[in-house]
Each structure stands twice: as structure tokens, then as C-alpha cells.
Backbone atoms as SQL, in Angstrom:
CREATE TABLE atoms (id INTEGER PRIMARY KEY, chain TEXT, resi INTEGER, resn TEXT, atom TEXT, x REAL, y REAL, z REAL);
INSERT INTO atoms VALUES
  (1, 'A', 1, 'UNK', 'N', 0.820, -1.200, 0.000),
  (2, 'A', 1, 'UNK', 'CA', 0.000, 0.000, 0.000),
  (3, 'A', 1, 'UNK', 'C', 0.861, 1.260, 0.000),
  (4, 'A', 2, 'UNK', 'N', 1.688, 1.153, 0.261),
  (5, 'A', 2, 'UNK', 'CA', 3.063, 2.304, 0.308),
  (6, 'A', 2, 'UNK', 'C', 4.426, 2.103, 0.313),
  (7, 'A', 3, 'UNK', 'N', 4.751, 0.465, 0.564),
  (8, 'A', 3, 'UNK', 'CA', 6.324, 0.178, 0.377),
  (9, 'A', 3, 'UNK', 'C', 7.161, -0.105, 1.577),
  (10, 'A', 4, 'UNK', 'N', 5.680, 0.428, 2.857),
  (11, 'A', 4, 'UNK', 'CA', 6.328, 0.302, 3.684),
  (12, 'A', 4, 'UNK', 'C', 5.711, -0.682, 4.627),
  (13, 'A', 5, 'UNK', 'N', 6.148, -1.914, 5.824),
  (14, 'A', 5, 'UNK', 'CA', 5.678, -2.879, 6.100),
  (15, 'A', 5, 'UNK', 'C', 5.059, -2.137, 7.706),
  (16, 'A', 6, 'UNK', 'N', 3.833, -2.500, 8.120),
  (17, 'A', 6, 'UNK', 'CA', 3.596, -1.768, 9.219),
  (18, 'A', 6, 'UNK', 'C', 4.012, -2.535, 10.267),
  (19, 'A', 7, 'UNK', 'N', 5.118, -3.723, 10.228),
  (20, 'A', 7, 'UNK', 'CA', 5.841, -4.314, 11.627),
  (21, 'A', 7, 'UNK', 'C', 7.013, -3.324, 11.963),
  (22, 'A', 8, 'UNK', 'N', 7.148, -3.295, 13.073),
  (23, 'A', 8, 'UNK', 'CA', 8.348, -2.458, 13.339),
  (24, 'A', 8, 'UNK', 'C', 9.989, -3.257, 13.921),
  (25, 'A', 9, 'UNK', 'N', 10.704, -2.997, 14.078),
  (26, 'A', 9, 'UNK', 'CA', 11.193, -3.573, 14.867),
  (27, 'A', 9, 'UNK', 'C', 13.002, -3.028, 14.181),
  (28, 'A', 10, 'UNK', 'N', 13.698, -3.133, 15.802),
  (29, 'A', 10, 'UNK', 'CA', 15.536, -2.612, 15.187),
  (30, 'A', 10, 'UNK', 'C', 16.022, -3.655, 14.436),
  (31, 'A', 11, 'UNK', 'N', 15.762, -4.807, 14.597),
  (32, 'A', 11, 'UNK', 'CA', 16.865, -5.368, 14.000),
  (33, 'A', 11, 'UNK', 'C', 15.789, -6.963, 13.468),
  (34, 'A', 12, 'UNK', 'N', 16.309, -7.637, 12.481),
  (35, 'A', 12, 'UNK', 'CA', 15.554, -8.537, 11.631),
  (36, 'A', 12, 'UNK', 'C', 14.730, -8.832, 13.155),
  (37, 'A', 13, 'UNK', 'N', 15.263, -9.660, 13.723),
  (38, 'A', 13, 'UNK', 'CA', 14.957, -10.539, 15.062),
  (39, 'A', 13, 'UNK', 'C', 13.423, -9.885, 15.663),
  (40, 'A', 14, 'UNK', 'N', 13.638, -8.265, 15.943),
  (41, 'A', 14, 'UNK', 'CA', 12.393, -7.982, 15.876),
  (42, 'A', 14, 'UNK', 'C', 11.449, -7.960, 15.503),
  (43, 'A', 15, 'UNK', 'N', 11.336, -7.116, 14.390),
  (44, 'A', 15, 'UNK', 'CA', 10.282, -7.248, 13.428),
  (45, 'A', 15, 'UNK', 'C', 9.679, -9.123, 12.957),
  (46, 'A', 16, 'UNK', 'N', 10.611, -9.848, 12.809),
  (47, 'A', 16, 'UNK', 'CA', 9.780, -11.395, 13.073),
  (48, 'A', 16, 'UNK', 'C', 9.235, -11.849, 14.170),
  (49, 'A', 17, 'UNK', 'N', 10.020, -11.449, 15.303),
  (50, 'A', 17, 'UNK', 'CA', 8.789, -11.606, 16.423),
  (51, 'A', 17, 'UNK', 'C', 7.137, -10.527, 16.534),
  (52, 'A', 18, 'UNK', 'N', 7.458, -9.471, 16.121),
  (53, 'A', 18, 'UNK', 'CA', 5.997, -8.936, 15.499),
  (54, 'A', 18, 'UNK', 'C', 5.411, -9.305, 15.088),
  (55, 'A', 19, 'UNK', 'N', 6.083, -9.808, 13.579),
  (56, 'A', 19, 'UNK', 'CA', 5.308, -10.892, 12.685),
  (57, 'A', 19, 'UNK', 'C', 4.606, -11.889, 13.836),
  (58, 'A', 20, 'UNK', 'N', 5.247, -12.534, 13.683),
  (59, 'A', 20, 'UNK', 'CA', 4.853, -14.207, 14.953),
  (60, 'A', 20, 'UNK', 'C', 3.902, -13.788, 15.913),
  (61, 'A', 21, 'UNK', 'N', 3.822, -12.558, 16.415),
  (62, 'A', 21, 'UNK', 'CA', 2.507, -11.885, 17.659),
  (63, 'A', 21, 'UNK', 'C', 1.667, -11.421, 17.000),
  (64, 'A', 22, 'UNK', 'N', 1.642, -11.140, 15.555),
  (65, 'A', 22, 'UNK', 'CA', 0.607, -10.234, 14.771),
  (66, 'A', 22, 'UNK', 'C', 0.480, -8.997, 15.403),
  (67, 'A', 23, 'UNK', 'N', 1.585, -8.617, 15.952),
  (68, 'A', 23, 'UNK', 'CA', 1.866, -7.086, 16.669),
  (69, 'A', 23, 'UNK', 'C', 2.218, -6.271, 15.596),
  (70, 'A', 24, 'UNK', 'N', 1.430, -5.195, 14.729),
  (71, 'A', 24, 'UNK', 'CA', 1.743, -4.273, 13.986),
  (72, 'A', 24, 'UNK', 'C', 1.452, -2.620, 14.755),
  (73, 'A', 25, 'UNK', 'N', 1.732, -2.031, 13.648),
  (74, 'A', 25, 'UNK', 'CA', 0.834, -0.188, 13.782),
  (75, 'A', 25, 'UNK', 'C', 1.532, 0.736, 12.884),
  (76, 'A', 26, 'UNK', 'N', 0.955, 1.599, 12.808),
  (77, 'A', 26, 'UNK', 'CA', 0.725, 2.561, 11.611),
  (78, 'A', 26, 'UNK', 'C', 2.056, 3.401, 12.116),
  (79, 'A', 27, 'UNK', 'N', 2.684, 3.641, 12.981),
  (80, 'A', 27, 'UNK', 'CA', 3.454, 4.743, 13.540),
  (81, 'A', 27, 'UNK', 'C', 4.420, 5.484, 12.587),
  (82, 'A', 28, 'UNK', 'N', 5.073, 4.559, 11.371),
  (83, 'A', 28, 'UNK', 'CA', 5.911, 5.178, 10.560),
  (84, 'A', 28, 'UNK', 'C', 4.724, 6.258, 9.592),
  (85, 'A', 29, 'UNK', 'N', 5.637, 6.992, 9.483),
  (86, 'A', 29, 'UNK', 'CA', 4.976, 8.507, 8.937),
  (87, 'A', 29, 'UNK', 'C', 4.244, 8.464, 7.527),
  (88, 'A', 30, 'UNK', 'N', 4.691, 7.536, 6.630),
  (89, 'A', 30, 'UNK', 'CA', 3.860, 7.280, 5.096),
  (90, 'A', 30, 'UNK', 'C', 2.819, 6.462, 5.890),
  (91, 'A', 31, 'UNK', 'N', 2.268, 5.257, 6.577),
  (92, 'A', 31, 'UNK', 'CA', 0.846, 5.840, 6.901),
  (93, 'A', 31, 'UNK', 'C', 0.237, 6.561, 7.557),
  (94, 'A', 32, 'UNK', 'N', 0.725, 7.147, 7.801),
  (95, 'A', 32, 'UNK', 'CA', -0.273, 8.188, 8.719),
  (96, 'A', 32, 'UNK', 'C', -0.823, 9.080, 7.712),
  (97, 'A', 33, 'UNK', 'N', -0.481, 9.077, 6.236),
  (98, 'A', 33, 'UNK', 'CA', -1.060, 9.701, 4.646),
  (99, 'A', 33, 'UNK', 'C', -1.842, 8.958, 4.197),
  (100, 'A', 34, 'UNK', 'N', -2.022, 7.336, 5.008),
  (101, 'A', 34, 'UNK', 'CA', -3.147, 6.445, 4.513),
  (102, 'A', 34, 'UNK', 'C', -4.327, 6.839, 5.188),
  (103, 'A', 35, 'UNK', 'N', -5.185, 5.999, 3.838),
  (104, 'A', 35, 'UNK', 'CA', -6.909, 6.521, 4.072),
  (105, 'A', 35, 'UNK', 'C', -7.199, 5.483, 5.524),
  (106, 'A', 36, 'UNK', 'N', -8.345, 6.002, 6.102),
  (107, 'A', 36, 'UNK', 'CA', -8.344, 4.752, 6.983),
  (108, 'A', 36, 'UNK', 'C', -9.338, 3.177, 6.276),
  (109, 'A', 37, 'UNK', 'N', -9.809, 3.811, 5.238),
  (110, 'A', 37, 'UNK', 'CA', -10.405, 2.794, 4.535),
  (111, 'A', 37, 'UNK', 'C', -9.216, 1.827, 4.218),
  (112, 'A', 38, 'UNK', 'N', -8.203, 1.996, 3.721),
  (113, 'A', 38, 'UNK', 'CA', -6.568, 1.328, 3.373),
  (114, 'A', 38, 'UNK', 'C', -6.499, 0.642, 4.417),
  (115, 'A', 39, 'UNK', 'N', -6.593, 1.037, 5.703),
  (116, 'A', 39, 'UNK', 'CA', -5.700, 0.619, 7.009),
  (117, 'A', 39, 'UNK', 'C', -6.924, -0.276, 7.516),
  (118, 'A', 40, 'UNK', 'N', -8.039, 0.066, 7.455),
  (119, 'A', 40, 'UNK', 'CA', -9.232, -1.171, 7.383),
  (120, 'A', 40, 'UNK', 'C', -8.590, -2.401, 6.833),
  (121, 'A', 41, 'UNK', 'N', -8.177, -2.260, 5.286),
  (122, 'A', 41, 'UNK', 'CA', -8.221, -3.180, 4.525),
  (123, 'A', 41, 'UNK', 'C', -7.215, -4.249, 4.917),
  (124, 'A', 42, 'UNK', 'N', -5.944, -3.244, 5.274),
  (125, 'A', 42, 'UNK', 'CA', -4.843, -3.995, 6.432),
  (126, 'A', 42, 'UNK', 'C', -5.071, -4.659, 7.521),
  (127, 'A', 43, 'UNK', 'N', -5.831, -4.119, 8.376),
  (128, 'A', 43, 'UNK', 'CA', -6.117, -4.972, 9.663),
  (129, 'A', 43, 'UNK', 'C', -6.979, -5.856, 9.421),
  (130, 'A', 44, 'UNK', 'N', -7.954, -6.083, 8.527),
  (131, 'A', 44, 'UNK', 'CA', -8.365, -7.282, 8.267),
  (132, 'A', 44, 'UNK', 'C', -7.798, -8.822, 7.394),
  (133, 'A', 45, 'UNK', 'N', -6.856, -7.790, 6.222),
  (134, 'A', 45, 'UNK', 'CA', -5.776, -9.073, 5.753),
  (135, 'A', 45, 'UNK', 'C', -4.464, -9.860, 7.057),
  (136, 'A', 46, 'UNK', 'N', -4.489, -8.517, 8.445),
  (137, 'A', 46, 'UNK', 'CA', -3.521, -8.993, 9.168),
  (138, 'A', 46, 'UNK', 'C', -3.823, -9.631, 10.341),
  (139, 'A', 47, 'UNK', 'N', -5.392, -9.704, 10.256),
  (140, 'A', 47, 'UNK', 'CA', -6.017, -10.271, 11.752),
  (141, 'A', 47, 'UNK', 'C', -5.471, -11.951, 11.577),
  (142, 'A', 48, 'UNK', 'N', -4.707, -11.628, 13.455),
  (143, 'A', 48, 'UNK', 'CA', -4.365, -13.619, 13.561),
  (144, 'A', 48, 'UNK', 'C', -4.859, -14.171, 13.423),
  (145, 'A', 49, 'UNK', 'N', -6.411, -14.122, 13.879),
  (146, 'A', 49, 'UNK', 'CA', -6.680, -15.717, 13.858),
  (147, 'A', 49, 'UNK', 'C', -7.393, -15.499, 12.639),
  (148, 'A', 50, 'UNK', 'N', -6.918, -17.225, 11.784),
  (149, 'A', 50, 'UNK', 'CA', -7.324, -16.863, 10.410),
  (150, 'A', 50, 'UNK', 'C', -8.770, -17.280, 10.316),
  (151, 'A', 51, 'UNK', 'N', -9.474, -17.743, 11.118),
  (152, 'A', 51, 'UNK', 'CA', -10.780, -18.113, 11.063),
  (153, 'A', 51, 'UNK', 'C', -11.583, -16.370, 10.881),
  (154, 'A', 52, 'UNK', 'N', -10.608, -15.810, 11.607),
  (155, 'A', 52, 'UNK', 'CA', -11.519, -14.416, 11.637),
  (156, 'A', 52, 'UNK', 'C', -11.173, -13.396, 10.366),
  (157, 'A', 53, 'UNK', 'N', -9.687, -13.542, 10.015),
  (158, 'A', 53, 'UNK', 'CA', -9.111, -12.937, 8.767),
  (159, 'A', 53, 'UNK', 'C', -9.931, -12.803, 7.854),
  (160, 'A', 54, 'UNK', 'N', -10.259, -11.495, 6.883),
  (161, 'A', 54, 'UNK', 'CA', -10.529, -11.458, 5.811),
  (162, 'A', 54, 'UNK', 'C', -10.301, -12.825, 4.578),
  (163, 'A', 55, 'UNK', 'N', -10.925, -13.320, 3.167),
  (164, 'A', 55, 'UNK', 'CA', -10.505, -14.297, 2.471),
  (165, 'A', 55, 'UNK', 'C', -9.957, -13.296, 1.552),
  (166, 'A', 56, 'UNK', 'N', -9.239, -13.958, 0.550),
  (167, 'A', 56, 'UNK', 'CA', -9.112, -13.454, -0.691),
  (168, 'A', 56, 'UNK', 'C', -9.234, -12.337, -1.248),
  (169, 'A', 57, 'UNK', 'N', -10.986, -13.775, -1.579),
  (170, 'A', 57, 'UNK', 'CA', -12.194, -12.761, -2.158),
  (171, 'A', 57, 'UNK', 'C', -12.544, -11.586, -1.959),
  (172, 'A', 58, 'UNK', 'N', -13.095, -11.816, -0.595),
  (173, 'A', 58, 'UNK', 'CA', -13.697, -10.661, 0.398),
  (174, 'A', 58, 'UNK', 'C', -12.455, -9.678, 0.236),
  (175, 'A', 59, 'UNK', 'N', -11.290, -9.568, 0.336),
  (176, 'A', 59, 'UNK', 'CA', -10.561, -8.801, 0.016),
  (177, 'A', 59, 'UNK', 'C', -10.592, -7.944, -1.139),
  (178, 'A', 60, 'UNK', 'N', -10.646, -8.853, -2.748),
  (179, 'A', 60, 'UNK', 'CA', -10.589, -8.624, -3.713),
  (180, 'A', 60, 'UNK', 'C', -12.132, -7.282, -3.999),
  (181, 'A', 61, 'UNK', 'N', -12.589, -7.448, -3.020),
  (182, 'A', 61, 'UNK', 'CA', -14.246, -7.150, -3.249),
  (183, 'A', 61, 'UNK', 'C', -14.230, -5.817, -2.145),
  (184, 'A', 62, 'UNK', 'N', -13.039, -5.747, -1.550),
  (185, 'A', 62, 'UNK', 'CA', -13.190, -4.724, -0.422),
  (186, 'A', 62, 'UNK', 'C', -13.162, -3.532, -1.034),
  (187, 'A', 63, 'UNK', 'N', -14.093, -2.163, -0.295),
  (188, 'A', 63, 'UNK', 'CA', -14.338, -0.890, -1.115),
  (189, 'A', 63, 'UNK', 'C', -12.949, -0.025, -1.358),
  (190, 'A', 64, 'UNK', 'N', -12.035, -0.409, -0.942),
  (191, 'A', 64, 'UNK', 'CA', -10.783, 0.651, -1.349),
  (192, 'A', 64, 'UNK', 'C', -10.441, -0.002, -2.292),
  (193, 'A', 65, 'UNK', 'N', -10.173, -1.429, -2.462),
  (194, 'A', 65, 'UNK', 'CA', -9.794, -1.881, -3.695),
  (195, 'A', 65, 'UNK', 'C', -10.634, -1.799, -4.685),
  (196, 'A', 66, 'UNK', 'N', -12.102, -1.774, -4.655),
  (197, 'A', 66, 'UNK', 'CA', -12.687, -2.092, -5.976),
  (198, 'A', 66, 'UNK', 'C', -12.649, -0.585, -6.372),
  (199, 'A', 67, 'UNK', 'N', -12.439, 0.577, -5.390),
  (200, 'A', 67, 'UNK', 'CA', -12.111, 1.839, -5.651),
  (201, 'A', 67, 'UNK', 'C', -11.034, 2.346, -6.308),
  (202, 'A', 68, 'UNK', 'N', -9.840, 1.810, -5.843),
  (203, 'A', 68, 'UNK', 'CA', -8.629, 1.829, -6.818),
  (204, 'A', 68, 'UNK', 'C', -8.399, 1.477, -8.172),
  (205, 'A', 69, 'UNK', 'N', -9.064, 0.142, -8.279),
  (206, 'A', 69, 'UNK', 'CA', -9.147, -0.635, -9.340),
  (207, 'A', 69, 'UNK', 'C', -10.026, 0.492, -10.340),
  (208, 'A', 70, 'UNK', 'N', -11.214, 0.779, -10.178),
  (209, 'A', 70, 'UNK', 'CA', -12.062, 1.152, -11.018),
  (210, 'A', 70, 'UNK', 'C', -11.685, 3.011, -11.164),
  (211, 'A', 71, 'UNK', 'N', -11.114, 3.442, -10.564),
  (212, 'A', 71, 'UNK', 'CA', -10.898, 4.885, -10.473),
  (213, 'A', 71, 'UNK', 'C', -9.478, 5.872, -10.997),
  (214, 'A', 72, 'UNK', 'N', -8.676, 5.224, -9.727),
  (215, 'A', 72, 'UNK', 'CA', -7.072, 6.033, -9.532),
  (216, 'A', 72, 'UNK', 'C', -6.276, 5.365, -10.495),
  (217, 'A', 73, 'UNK', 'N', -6.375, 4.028, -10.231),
  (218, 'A', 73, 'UNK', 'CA', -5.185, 3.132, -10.928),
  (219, 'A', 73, 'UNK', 'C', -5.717, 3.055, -12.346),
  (220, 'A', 74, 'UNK', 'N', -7.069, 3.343, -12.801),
  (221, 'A', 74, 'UNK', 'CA', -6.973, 3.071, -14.267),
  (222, 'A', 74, 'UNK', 'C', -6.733, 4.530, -15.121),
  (223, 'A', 75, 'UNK', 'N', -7.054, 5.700, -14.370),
  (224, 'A', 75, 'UNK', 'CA', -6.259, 7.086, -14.340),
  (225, 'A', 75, 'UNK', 'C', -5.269, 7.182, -14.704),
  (226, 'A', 76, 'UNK', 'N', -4.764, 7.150, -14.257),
  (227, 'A', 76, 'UNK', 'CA', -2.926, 7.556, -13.653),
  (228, 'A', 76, 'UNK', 'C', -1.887, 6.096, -13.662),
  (229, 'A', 77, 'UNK', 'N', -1.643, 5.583, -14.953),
  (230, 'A', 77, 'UNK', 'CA', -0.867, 5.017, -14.991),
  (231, 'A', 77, 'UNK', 'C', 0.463, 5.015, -14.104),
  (232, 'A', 78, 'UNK', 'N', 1.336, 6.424, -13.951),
  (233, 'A', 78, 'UNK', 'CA', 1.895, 6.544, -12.854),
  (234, 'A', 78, 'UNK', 'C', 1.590, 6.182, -11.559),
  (235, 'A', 79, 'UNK', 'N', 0.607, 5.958, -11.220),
  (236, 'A', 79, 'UNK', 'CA', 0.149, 5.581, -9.895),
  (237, 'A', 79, 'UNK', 'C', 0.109, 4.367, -9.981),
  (238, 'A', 80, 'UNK', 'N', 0.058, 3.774, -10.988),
  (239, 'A', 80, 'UNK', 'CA', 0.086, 2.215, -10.778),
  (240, 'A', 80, 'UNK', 'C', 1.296, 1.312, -11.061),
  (241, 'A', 81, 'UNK', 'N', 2.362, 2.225, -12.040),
  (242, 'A', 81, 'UNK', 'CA', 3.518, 1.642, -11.612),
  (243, 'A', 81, 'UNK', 'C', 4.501, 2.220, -10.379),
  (244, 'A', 82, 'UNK', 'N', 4.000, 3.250, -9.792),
  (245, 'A', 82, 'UNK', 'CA', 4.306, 3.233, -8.373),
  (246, 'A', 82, 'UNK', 'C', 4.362, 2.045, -7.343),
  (247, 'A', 83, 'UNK', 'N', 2.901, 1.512, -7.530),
  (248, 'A', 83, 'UNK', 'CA', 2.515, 0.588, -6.656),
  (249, 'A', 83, 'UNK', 'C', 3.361, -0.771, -6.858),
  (250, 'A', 84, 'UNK', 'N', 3.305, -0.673, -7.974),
  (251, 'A', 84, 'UNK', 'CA', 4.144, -2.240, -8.815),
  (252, 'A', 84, 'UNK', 'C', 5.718, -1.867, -8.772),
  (253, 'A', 85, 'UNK', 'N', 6.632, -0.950, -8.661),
  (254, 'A', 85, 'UNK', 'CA', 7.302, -0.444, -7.793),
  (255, 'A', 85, 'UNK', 'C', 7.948, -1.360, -6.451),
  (256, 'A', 86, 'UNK', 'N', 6.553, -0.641, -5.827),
  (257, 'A', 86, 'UNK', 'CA', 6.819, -0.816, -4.321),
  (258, 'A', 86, 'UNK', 'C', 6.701, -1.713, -4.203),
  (259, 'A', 87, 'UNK', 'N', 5.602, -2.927, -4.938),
  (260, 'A', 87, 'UNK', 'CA', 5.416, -4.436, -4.580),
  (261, 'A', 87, 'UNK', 'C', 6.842, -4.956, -4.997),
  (262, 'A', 88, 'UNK', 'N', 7.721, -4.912, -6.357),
  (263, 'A', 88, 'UNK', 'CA', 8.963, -5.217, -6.021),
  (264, 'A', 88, 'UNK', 'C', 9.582, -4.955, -5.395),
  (265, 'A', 89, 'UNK', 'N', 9.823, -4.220, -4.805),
  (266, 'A', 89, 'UNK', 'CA', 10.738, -3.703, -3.954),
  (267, 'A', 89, 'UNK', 'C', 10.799, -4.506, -2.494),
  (268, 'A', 90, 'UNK', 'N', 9.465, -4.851, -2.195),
  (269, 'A', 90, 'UNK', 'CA', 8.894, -5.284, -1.447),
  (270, 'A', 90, 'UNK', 'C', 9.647, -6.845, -1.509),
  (271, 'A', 91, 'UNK', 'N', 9.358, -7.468, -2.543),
  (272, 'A', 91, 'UNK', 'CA', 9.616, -8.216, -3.180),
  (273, 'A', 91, 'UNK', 'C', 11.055, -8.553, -2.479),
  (274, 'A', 92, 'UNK', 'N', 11.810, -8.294, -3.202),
  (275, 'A', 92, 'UNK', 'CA', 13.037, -8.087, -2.983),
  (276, 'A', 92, 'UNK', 'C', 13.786, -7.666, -1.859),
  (277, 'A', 93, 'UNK', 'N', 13.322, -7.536, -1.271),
  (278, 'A', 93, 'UNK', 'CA', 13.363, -7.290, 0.413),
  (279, 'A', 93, 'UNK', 'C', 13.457, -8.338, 1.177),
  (280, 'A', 94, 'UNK', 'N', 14.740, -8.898, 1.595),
  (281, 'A', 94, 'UNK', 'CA', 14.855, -10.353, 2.755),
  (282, 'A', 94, 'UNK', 'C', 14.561, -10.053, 3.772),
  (283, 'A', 95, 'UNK', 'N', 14.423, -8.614, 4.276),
  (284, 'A', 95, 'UNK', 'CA', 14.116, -8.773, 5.633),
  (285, 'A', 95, 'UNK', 'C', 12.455, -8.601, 5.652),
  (286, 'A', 96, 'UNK', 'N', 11.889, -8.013, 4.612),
  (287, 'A', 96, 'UNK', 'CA', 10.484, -7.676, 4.676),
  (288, 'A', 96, 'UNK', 'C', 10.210, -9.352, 4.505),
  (289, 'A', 97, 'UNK', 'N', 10.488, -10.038, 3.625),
  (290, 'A', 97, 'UNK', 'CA', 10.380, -10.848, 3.176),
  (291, 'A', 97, 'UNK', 'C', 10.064, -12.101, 4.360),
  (292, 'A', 98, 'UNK', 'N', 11.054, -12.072, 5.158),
  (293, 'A', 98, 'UNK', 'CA', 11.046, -13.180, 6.200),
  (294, 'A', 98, 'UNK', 'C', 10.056, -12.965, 7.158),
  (295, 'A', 99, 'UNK', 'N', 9.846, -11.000, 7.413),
  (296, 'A', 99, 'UNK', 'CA', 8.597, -11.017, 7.801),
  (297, 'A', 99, 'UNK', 'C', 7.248, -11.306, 8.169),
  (298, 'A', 100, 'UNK', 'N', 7.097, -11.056, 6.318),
  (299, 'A', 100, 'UNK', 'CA', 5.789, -11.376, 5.996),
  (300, 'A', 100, 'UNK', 'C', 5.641, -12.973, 6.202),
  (301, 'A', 101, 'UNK', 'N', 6.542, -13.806, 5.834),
  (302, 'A', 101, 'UNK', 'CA', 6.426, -15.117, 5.377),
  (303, 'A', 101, 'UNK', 'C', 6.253, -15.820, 6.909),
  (304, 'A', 102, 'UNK', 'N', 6.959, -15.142, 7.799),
  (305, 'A', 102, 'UNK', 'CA', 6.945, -15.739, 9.408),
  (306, 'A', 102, 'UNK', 'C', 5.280, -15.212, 9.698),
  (307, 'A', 103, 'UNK', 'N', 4.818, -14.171, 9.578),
  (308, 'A', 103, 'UNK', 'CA', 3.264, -14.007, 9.815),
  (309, 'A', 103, 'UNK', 'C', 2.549, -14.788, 9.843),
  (310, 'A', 104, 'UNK', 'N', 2.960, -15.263, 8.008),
  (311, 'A', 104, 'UNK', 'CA', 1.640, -16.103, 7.384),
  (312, 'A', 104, 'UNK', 'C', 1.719, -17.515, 7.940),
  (313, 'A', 105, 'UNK', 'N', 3.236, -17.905, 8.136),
  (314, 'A', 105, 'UNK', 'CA', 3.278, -19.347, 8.626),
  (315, 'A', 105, 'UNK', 'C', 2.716, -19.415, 10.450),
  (316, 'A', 106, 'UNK', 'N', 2.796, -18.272, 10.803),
  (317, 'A', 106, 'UNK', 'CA', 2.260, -18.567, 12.569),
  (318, 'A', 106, 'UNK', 'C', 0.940, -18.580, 12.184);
């Protein structure tokens, strides 16, 4: 959503134990420029228990995305290789990387 991962932490070690607690927050300064509809969309792809987590679908179908999709991003081409951008980048990121991947596996 911006490039930037909302776990925090000094050093790898941290931020994977975040991951592993599903301990996040907005505190770094690019979201605090997010909509809270965005940060909705986050706390429901990041809720632990996955029985309660958002699916996919329900994701795919959520109002900021079907908003993006149908509005900004088909606009402003720039805005959408921004995003595709940041998802590599993201990408490419071992420490984001081990992150995310320690989340999904707890």
C-alpha cells in the first residue's frame, strides 16, 4: 500500500517476532497519509486468527480496492507503476520478506 511494512522492529529478530505476535501499527509517517479505509483493509488481511481474517475474495471485493481498481489506478498510470514499484521492492526485500512469510506461517 506504500512500500512500507507496518511491523516495526531494530533489528531482523524484531520485526519477526511482530510478525509471529501479529503485533503491527501505523506509527511510521507514510501511513499516517493512509486513508483509513486502506488501514481497514490492512487490519483485516492482518487479523491472527485466520478463522476471523478477511478471504481473498472478500478482500478482492473490499471498497478501497474495488475503488482503486475502477478509479485512480486506471487514471494515472503513474500511480500504478508506483505501486508495482513498491510491490517489487517489497519483493526483494529479505528482511520484509522473512517477515511477511513468518506471519503467514504462525
Amino acid at each position: 500500500m506504500c512500500g512500507e511494512p507496518p511491523f516495526n522492529g531494530r533489528t531482523d529478530a524484531d520485526i519477526i517476532a511482530a510478525a509471529k505476535k501479529g503485533k503491527y501499527n501505523y506509527r511510521q509517517e507514510i501511513w499516517k497519509t493512509r486513508s483509513p479505509e486502506v488501514r481497514n483493509l490492512i487490519d483485516s488481511m492482518l487479523t491472527y486468527d485466520p478463522k476471523k481474517r478477511i478471504t481473498a475474495k472478500a478482500a478482492l471485493e473490499h471498497p478501497w480496492i474495488v475503488k482503486k481498481t475502477h478509479t485512480e489506478l486506471n487514471k494515472d498510470e503513474g500511480k500504478l507503476k508506483k505501486v508495482f514499484e513498491n510491490l517489487s521492492r517489497f519483493q526483494t526485500s529479505q528482511k520484509l520478506q522473512q517477515a511477511a512469510l513468518t506471519y503467514i506461517v504462525c
